[in-house]
Backbone as CSV, one residue per row, in Angstrom:
resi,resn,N_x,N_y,N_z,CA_x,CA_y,CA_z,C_x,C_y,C_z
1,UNK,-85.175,64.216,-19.381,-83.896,63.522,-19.446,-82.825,64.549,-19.843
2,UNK,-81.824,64.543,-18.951,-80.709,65.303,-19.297,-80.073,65.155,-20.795
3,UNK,-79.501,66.385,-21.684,-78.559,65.802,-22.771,-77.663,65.029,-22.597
4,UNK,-76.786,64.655,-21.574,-75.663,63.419,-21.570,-76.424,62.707,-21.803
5,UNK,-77.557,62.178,-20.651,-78.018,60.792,-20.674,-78.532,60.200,-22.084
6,UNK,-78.834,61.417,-22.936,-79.915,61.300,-24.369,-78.403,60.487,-25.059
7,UNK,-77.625,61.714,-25.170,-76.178,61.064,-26.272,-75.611,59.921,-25.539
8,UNK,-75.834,59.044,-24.581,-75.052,58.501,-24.270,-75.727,57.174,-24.315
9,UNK,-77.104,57.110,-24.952,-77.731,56.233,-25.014,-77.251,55.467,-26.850
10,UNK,-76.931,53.963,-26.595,-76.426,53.687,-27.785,-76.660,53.696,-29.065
11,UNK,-78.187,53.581,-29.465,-78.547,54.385,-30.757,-78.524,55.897,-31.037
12,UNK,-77.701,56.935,-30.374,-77.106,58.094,-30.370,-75.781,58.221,-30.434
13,UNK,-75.431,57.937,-29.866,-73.711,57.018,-30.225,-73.307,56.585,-31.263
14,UNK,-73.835,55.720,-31.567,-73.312,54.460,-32.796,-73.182,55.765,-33.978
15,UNK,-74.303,56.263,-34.744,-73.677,56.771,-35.891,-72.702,58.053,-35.579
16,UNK,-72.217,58.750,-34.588,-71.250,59.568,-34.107,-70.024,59.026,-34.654
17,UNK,-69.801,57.336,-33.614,-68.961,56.592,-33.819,-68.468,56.384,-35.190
18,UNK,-69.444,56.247,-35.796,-68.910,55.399,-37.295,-68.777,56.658,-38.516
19,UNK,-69.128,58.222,-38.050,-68.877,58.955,-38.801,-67.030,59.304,-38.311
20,UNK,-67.030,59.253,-36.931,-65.513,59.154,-36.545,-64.306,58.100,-36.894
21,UNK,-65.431,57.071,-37.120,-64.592,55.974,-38.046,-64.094,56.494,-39.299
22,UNK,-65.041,56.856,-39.753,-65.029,57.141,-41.522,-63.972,58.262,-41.395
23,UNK,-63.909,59.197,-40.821,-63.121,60.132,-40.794,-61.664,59.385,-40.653
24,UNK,-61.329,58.452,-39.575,-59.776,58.580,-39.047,-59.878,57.420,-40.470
25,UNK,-60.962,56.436,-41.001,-60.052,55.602,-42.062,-59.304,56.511,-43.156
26,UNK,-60.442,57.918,-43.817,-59.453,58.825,-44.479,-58.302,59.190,-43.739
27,UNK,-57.860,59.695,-42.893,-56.635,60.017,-42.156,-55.684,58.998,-42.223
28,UNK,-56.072,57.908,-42.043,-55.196,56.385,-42.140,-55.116,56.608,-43.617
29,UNK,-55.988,56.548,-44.963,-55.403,56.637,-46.157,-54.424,57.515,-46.286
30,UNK,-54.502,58.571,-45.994,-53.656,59.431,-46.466,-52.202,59.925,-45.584
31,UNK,-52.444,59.230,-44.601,-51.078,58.775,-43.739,-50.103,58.008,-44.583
32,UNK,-50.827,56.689,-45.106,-50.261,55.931,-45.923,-49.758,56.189,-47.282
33,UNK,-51.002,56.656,-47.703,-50.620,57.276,-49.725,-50.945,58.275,-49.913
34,UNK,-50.710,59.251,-48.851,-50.195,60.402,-49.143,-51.504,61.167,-49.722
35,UNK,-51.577,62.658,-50.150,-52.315,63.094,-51.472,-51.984,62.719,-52.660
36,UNK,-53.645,62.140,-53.116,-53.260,61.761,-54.791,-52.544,63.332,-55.284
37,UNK,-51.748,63.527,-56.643,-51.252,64.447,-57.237,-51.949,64.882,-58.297
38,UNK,-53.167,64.046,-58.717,-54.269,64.769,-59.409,-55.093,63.669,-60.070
39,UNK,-56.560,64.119,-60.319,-57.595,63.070,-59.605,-57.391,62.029,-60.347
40,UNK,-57.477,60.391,-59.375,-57.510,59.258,-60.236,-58.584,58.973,-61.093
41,UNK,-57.837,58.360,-62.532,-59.190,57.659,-62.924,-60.044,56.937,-62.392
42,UNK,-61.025,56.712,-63.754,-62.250,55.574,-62.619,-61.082,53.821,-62.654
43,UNK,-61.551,53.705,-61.710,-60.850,52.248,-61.188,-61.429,51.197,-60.198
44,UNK,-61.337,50.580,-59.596,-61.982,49.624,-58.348,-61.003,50.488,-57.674
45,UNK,-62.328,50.992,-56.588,-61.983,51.642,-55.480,-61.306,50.997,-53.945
46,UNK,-61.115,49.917,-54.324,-60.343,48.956,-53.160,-61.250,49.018,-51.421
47,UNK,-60.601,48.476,-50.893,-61.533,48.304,-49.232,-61.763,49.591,-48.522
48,UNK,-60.381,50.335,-48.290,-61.166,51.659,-48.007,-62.508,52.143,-48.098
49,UNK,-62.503,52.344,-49.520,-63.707,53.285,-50.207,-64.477,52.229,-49.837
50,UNK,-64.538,51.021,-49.836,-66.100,49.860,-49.448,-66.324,50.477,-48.390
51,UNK,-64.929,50.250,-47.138,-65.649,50.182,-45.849,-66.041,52.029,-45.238
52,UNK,-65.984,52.651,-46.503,-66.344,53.950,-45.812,-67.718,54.411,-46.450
53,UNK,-67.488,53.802,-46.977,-68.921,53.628,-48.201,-70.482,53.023,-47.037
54,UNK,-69.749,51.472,-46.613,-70.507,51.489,-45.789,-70.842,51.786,-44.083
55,UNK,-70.265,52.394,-43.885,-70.002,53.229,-42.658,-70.835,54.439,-42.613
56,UNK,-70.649,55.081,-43.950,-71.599,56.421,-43.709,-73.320,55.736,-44.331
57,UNK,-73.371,55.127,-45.597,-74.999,54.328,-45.730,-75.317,53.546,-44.200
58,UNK,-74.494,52.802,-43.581,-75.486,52.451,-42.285,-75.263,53.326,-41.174
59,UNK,-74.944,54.620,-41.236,-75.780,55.539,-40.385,-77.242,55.974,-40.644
60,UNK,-77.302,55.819,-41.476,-78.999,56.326,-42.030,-79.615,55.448,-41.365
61,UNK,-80.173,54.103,-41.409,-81.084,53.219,-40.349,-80.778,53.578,-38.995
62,UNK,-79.483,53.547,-38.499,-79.052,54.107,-37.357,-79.461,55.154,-36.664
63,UNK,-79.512,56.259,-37.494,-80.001,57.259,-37.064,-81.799,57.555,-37.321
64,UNK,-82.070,56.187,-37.991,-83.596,56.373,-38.066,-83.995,55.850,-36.692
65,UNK,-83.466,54.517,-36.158,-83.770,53.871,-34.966,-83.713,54.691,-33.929
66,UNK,-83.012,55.413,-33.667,-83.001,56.620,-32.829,-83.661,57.432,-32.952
67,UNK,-84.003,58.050,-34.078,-85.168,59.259,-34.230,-86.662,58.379,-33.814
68,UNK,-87.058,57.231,-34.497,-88.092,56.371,-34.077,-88.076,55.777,-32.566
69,UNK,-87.164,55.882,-31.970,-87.563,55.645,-30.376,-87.494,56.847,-29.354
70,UNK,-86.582,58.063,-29.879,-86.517,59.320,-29.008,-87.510,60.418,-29.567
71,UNK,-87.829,60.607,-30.677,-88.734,61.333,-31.314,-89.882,61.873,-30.155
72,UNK,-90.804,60.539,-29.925,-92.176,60.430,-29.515,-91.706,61.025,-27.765
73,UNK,-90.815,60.764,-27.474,-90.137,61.470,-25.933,-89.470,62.478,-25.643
74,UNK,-88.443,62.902,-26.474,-87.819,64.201,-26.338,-87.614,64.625,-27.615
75,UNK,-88.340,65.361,-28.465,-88.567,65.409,-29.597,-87.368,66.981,-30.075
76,UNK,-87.532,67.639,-29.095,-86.093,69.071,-29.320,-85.010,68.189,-29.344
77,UNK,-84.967,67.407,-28.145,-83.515,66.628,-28.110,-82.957,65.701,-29.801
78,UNK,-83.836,64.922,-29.476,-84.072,64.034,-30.338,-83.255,64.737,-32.036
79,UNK,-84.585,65.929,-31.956,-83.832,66.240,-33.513,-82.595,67.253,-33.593
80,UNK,-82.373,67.907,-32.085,-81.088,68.519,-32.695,-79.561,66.989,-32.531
81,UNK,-79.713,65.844,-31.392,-79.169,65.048,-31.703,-78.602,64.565,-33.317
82,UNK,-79.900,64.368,-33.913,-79.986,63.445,-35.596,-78.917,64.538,-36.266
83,UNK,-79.292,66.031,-36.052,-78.423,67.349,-36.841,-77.243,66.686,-36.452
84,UNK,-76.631,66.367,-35.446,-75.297,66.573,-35.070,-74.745,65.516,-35.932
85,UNK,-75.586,64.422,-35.688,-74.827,62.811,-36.756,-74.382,63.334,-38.009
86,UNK,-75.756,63.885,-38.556,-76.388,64.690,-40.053,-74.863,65.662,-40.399
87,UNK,-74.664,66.188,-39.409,-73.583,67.521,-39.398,-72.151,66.298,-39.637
88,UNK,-72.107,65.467,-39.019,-70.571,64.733,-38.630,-70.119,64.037,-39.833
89,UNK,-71.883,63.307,-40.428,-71.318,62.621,-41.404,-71.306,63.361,-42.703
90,UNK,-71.713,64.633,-42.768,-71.346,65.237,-44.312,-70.097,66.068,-43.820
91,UNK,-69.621,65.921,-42.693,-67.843,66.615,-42.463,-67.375,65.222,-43.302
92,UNK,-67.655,64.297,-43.119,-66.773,62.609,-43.796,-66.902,62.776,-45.220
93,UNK,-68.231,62.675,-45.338,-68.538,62.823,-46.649,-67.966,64.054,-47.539
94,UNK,-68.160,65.296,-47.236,-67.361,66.291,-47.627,-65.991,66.432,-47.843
95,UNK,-65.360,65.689,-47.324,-63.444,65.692,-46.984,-63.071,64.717,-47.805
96,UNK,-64.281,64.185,-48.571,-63.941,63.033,-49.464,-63.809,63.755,-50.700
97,UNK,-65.127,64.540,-50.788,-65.178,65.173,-52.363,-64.288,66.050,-52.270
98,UNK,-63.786,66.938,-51.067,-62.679,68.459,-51.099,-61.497,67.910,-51.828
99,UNK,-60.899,66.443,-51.003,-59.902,66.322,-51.184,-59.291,65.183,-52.628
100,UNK,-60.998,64.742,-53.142,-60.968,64.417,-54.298,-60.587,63.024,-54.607
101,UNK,-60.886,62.325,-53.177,-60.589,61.063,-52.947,-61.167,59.802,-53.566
């Protein structure tokens, strides 16, 4: 199976998607409120932080369902695919802690 056809199959997709989510909702925060000016206390982290919270935790099943059905078939593909999610969602995750969000 060609690499398009592998990524283009929807349990390869989906957590791409939702690490690209997580990314533009930070971009949307900080469109809006700007950079904090130095780090907030602890507080209720409001909907943002929920819905990015859960955006990057349900890539993990996501990307298990995919490793558990492409694994046993294209197993090179398969795991440099999971790297790339693996890679996308600690760019989300990372840009959270850099920027101290």
């Amino acid at each position: 199976m060609p690499w398009s056809a592998l990524l283009r199959k929807p349990s390869a997709l989906l957590p791409f998607l939702m690490s690209i989510a997580a990314l533009a909702l930070i971009a949307g925060y900080l469109a809006i409120n700007g950079m904090p000016a130095k780090p907030i206390p602890p507080h209720d982290e409001g909907t943002p932080a929920r819905v990015f919270q859960l955006l990057i935790v349900l890539q993990v099943p996501a990307a298990a369902i995919f490793l558990l059905r492409w694994l046993p078939e294209e197993p090179r593909k398969a795991i440099v695919v999971v790297a790339g999610q693996v890679l996308l969602a600690l760019v989300a995750v990372g840009t959270v802690v850099l920027l101290e969000l």
